[in-house]
PDB file of N, CA, C and O in Angstrom, chain B, residues numbered from 101:
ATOM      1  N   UNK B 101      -6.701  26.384  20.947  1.00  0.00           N
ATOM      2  CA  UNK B 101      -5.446  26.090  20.273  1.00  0.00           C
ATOM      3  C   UNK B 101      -5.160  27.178  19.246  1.00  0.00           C
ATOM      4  O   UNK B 101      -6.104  27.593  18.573  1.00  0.00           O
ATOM      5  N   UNK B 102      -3.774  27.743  19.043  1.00  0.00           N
ATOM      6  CA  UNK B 102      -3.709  28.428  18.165  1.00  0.00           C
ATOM      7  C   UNK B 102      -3.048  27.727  16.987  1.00  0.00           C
ATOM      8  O   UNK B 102      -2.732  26.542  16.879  1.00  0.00           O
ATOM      9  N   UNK B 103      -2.886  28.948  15.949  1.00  0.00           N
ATOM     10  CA  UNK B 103      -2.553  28.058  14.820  1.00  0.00           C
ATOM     11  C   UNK B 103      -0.758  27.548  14.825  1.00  0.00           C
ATOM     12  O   UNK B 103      -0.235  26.655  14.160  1.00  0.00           O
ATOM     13  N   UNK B 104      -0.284  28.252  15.577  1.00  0.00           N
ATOM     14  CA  UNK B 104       1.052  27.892  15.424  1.00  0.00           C
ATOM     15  C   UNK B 104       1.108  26.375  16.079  1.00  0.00           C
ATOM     16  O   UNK B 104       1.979  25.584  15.719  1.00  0.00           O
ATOM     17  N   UNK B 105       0.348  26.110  16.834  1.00  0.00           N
ATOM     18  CA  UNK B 105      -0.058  24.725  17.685  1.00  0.00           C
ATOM     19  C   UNK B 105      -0.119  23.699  16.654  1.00  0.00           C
ATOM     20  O   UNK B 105       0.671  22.775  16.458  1.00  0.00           O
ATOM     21  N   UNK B 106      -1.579  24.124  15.790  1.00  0.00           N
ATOM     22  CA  UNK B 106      -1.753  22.872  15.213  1.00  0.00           C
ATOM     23  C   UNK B 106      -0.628  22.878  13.918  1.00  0.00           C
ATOM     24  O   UNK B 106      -0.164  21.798  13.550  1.00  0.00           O
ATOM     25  N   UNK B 107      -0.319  23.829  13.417  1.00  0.00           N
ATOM     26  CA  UNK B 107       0.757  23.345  12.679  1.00  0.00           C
ATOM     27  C   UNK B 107       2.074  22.791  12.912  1.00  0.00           C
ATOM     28  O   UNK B 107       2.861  22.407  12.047  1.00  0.00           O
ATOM     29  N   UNK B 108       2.250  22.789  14.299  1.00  0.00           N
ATOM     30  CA  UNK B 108       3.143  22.528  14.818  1.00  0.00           C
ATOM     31  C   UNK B 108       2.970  20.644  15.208  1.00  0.00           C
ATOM     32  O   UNK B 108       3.727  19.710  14.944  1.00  0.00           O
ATOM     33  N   UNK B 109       1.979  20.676  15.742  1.00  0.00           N
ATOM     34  CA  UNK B 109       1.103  18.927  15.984  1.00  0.00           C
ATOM     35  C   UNK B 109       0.809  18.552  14.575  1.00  0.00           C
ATOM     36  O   UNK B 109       0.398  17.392  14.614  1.00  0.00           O
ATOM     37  N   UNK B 110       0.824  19.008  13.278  1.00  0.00           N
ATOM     38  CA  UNK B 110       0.420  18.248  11.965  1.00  0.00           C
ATOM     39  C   UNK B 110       2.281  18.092  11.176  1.00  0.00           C
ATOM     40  O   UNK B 110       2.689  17.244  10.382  1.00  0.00           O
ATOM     41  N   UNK B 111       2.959  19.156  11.744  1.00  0.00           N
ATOM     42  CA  UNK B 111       4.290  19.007  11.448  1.00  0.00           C
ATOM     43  C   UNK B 111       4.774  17.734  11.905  1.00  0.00           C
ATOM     44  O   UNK B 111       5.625  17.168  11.217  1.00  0.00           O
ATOM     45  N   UNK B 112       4.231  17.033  13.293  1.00  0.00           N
ATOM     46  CA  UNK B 112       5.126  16.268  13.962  1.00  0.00           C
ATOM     47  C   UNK B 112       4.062  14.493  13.641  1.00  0.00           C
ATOM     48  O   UNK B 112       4.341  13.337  13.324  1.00  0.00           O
ATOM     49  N   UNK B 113       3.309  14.973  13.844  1.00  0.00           N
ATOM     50  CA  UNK B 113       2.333  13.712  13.965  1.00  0.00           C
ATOM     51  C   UNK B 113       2.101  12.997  12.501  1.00  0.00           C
ATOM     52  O   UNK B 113       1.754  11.847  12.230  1.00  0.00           O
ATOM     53  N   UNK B 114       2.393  14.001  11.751  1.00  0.00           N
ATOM     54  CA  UNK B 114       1.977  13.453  10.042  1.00  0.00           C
ATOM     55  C   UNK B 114       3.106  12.614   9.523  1.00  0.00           C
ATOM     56  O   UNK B 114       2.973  11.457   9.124  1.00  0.00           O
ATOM     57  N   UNK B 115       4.272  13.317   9.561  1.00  0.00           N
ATOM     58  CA  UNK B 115       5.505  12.407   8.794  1.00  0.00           C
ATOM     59  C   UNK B 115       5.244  10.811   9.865  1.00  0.00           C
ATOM     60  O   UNK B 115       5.544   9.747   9.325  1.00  0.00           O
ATOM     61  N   UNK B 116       4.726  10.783  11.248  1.00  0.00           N
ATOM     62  CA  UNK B 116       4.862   9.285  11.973  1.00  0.00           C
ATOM     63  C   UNK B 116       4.025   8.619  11.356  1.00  0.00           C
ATOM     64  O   UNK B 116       4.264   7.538  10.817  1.00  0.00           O
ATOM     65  N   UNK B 117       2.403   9.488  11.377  1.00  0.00           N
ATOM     66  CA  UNK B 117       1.242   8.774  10.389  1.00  0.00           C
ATOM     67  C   UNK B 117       1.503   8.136   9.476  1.00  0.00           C
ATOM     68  O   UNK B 117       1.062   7.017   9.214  1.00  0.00           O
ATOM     69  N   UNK B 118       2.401   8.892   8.757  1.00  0.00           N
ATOM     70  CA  UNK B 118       2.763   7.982   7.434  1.00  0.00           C
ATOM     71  C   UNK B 118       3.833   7.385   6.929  1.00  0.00           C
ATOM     72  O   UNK B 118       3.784   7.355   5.700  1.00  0.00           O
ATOM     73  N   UNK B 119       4.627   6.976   7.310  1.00  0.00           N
ATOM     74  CA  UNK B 119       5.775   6.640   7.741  1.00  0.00           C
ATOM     75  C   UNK B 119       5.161   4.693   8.911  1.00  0.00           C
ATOM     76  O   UNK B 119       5.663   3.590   9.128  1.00  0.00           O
ATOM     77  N   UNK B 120       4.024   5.349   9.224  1.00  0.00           N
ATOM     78  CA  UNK B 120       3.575   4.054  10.289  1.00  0.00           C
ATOM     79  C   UNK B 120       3.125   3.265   8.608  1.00  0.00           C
ATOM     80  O   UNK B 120       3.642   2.284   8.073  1.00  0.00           O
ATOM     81  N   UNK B 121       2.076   4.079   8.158  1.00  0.00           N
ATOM     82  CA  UNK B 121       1.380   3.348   7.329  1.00  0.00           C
ATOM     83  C   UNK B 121       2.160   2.745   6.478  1.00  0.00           C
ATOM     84  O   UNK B 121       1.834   1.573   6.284  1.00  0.00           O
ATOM     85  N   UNK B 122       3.269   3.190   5.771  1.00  0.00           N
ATOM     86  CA  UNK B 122       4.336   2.619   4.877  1.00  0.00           C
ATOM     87  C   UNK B 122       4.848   1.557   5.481  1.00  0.00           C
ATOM     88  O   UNK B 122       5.063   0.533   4.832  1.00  0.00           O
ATOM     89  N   UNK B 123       5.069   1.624   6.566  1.00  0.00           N
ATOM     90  CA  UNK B 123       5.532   0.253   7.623  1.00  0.00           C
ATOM     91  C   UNK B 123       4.711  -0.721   7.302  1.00  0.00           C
ATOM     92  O   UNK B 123       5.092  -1.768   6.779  1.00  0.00           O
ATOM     93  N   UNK B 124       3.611  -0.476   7.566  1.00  0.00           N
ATOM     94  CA  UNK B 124       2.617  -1.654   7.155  1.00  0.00           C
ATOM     95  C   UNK B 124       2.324  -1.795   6.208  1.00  0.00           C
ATOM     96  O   UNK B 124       1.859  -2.925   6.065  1.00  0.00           O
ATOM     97  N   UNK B 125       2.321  -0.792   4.686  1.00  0.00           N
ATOM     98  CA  UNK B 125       2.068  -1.472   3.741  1.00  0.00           C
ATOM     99  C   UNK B 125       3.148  -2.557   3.060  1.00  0.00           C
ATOM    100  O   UNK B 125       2.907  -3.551   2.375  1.00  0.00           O
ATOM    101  N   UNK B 126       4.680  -1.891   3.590  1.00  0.00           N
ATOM    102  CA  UNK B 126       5.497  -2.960   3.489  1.00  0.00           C
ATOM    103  C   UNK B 126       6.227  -4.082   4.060  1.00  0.00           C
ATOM    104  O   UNK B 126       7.235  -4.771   3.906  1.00  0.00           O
ATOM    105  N   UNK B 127       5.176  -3.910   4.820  1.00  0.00           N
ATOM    106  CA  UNK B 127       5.377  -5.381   5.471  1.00  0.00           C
ATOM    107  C   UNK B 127       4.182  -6.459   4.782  1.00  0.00           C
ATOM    108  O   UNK B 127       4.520  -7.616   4.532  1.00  0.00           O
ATOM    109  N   UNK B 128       2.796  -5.997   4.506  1.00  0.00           N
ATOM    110  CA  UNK B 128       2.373  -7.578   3.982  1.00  0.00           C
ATOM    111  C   UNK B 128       2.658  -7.014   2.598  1.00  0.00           C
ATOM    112  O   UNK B 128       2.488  -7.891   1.751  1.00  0.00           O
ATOM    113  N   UNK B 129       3.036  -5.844   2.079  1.00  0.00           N
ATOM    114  CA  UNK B 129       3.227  -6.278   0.532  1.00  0.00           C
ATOM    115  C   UNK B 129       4.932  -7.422   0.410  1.00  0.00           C
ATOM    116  O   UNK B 129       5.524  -7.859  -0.576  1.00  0.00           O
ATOM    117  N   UNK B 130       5.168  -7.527   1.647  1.00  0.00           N
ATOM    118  CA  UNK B 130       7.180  -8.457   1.491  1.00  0.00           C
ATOM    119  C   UNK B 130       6.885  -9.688   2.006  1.00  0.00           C
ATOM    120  O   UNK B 130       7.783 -10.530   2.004  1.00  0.00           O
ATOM    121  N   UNK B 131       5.505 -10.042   2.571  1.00  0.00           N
ATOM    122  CA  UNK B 131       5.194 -10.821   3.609  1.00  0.00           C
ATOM    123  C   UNK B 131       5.361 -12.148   2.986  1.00  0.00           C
ATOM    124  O   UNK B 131       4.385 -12.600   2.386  1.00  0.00           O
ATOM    125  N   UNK B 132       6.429 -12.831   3.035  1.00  0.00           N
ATOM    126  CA  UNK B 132       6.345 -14.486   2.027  1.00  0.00           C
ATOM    127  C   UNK B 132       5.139 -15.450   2.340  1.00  0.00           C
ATOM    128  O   UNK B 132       4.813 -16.498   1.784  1.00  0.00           O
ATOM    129  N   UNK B 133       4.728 -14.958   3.115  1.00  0.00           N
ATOM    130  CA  UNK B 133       2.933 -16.247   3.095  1.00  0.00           C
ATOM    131  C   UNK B 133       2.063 -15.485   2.165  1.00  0.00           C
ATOM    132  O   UNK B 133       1.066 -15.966   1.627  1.00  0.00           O
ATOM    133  N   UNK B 134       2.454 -14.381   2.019  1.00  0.00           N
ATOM    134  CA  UNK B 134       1.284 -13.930   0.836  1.00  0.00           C
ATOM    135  C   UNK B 134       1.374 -13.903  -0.483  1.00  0.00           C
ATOM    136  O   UNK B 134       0.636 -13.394  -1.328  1.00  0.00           O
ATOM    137  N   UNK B 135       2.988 -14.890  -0.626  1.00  0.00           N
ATOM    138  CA  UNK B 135       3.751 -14.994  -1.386  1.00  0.00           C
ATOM    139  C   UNK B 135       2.595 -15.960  -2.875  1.00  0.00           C
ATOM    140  O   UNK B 135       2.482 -15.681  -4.068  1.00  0.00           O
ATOM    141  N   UNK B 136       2.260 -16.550  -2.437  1.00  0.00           N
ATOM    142  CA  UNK B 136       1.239 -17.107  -3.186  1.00  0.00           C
ATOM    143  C   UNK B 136       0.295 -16.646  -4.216  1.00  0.00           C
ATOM    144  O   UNK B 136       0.183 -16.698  -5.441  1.00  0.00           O
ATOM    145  N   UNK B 137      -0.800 -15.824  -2.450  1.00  0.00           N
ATOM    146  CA  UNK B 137      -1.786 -15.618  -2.992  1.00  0.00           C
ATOM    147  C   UNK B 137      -1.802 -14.178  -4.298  1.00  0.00           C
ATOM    148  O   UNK B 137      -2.763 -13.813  -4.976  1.00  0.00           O
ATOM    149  N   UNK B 138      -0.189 -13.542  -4.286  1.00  0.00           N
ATOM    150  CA  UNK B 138      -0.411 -12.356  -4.789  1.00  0.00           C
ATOM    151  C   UNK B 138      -0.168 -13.068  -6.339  1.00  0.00           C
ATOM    152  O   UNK B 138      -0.826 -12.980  -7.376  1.00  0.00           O
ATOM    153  N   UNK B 139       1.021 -13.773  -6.018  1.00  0.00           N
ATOM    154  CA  UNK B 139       1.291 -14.814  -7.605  1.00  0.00           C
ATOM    155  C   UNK B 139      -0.627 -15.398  -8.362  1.00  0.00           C
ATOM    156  O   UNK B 139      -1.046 -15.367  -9.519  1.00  0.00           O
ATOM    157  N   UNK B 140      -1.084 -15.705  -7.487  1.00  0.00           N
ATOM    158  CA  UNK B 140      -2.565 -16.067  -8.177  1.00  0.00           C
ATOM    159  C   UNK B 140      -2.924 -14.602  -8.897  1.00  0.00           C
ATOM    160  O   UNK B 140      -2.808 -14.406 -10.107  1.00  0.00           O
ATOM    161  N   UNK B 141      -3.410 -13.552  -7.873  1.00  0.00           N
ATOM    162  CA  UNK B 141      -3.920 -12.537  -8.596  1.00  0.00           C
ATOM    163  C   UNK B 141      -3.144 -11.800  -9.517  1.00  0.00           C
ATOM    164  O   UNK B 141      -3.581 -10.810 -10.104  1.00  0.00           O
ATOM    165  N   UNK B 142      -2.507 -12.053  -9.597  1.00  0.00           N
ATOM    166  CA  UNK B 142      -1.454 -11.246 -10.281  1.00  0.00           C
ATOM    167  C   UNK B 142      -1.754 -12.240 -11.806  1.00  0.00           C
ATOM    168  O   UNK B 142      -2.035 -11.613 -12.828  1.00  0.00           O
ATOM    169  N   UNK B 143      -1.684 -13.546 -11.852  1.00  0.00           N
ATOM    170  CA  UNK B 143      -1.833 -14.116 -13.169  1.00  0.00           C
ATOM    171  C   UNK B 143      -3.300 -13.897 -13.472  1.00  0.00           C
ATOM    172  O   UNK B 143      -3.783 -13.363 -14.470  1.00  0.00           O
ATOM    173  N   UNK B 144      -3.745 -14.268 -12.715  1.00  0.00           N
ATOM    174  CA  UNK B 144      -5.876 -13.886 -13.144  1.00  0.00           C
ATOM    175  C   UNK B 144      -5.811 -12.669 -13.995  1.00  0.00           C
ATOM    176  O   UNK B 144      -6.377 -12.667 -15.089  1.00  0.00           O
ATOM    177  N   UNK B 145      -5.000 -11.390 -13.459  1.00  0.00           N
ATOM    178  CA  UNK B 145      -5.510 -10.549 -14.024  1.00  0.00           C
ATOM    179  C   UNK B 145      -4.604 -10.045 -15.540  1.00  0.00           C
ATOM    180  O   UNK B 145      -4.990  -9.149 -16.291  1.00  0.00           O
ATOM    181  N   UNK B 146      -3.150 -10.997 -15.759  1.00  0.00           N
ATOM    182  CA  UNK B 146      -3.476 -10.983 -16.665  1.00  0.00           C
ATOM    183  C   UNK B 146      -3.402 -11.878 -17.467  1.00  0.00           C
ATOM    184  O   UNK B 146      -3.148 -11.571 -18.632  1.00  0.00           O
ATOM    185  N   UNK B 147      -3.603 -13.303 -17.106  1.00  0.00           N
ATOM    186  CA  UNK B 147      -5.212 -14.012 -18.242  1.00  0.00           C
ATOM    187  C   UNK B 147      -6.215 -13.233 -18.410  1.00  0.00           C
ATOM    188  O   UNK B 147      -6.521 -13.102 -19.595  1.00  0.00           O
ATOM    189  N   UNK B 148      -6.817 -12.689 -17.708  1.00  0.00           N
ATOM    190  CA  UNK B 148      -8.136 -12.190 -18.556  1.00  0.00           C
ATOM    191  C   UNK B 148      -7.513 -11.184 -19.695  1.00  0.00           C
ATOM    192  O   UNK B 148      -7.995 -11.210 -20.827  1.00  0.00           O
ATOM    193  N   UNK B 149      -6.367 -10.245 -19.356  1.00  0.00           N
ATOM    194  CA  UNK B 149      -5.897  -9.169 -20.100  1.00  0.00           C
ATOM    195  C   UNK B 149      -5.588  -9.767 -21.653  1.00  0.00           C
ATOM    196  O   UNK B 149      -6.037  -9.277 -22.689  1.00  0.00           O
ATOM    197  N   UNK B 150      -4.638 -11.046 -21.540  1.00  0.00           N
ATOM    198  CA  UNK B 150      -4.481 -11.876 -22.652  1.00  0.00           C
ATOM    199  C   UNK B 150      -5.607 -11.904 -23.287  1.00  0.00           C
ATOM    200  O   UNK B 150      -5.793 -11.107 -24.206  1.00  0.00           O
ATOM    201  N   UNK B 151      -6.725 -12.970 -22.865  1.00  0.00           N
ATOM    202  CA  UNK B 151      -8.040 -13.280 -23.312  1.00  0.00           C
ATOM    203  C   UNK B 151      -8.440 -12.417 -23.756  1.00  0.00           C
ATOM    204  O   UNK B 151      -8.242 -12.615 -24.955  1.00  0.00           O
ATOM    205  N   UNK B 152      -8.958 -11.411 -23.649  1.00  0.00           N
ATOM    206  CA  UNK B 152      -9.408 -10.468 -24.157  1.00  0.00           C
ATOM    207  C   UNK B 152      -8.791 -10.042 -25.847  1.00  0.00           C
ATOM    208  O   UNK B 152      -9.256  -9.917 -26.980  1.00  0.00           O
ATOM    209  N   UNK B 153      -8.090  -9.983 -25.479  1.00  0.00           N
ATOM    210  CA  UNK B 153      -6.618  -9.186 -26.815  1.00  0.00           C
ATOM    211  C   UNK B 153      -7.146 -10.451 -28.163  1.00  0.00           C
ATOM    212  O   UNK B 153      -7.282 -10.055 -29.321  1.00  0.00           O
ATOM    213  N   UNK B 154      -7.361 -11.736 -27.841  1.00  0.00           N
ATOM    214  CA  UNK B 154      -7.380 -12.733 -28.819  1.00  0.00           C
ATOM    215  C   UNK B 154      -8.547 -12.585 -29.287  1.00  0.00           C
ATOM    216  O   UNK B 154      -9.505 -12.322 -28.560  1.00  0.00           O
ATOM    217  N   UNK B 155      -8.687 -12.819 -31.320  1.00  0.00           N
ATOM    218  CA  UNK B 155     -10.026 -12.462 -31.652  1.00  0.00           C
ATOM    219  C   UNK B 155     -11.097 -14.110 -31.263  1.00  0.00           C
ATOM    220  O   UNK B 155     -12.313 -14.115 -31.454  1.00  0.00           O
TER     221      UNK B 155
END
């Protein structure tokens, strides 16, 4: 392979790579069944942040 090749295959294949992955991260970060569990972690972390702060 020469180099005009692979830059040519990292030109084309990378923007899909990631572009796929964004797909999926926004899909379960929108996902309403996880609608919950993110509301839990999301307060845990900051109760403890509160807790902490109080003498």
């Amino acid at each position: 392979m020469s180099h005009e090749t692979l830059v040519l295959t990292a030109k084309v294949f990378g923007p899909i790579w990631m572009g796929g992955f964004l797909l999926i991260v926004l899909i379960r970060s929108y996902n309403p069944r996880r609608r919950a569990e993110q509301e839990r972690i999301a307060r845990s972390i900051l109760a403890a942040d509160s807790a902490e702060e109080r003498p």
